[in-house]
N, C-alpha and C positions, 0 to 999 in steps of 0.2 A: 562468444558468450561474454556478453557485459559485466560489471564488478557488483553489481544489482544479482543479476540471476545466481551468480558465483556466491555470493552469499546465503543468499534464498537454498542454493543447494550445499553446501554447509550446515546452515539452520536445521535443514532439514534431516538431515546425518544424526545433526546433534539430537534433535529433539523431536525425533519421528512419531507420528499422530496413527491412531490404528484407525481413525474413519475415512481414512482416502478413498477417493473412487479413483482420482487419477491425481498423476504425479504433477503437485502443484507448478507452474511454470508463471514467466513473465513475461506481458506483452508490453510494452513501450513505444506510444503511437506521438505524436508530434501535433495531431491532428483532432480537434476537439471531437468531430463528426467518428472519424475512424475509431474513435476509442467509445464510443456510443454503440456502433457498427461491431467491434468485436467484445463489447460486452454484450451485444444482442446474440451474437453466435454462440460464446463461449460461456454466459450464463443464465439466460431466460430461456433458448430453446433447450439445454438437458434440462432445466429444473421443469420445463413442463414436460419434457417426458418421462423423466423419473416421477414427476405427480401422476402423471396416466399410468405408467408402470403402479406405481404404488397403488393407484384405483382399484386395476385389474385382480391385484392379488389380495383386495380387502383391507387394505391398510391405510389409515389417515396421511390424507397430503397432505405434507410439511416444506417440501424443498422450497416450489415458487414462494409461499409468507417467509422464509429463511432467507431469500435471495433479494425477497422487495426489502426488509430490513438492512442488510448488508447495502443495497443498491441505495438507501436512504441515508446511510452514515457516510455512504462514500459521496454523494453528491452534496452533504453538508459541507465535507471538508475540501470539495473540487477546490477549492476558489481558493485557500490556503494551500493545497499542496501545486495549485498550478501556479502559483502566482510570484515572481523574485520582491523580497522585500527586503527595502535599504534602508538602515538606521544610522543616523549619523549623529553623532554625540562630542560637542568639543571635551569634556569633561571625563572620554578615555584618554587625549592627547596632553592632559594635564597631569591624569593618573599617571601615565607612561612616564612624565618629566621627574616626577618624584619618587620612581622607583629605583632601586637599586638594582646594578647588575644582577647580583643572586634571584633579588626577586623577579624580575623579568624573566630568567631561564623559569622559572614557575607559573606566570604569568603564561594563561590561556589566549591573551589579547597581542596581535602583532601590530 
């Protein structure tokens, strides 16, 4: 178990949700295709069968519009959470010259 899911099950201790269908988990694919591929398994084919469930028993489909929403925010933010971005600033390495020891133990910046 990664230090991702280890927290994820933490969080989840901490701050338990009463509308779980199942016990949230983390997949971590490498692969842009794969991670397409088990979002297709893991959340468009239940949501269209909890919508046919829900059909059956007279009740408005919700899940699949609940899941295209989520599936829209997450591909907004693909490109930011997939992406390493380097900033480079001489003007930290200046701050740094004019700090004092005490400040640097406080100092966020290494």
């Amino acid at each position: 178990m990664g230090i991702n899911e280890k927290k994820l099950d933490e969080a989840l201790v901490e701050y338990p949700t009463v509308k779980l269908v199942w016990h949230p988990f983390l997949v971590q694919c490498k692969c842009f295709y794969h991670m397409r591929l088990v979002t297709f398994l893991l959340h468009t084919i239940p949501a269209y069968l909890a919508d046919a469930f829900l059909m059956c028993t007279g009740k408005e489909r919700t899940v699949v519009k609940m899941y295209t929403k989520i599936q829209n925010v997450i591909e907004k933010l693909e490109y930011f959470s997939a992406k390493l971005f380097l900033f480079k600033s001489e003007n930290i390495g200046r701050m740094l010259d004019n700090m004092s020891p005490r400040d640097r133990t406080y100092s966020f910046v290494t």
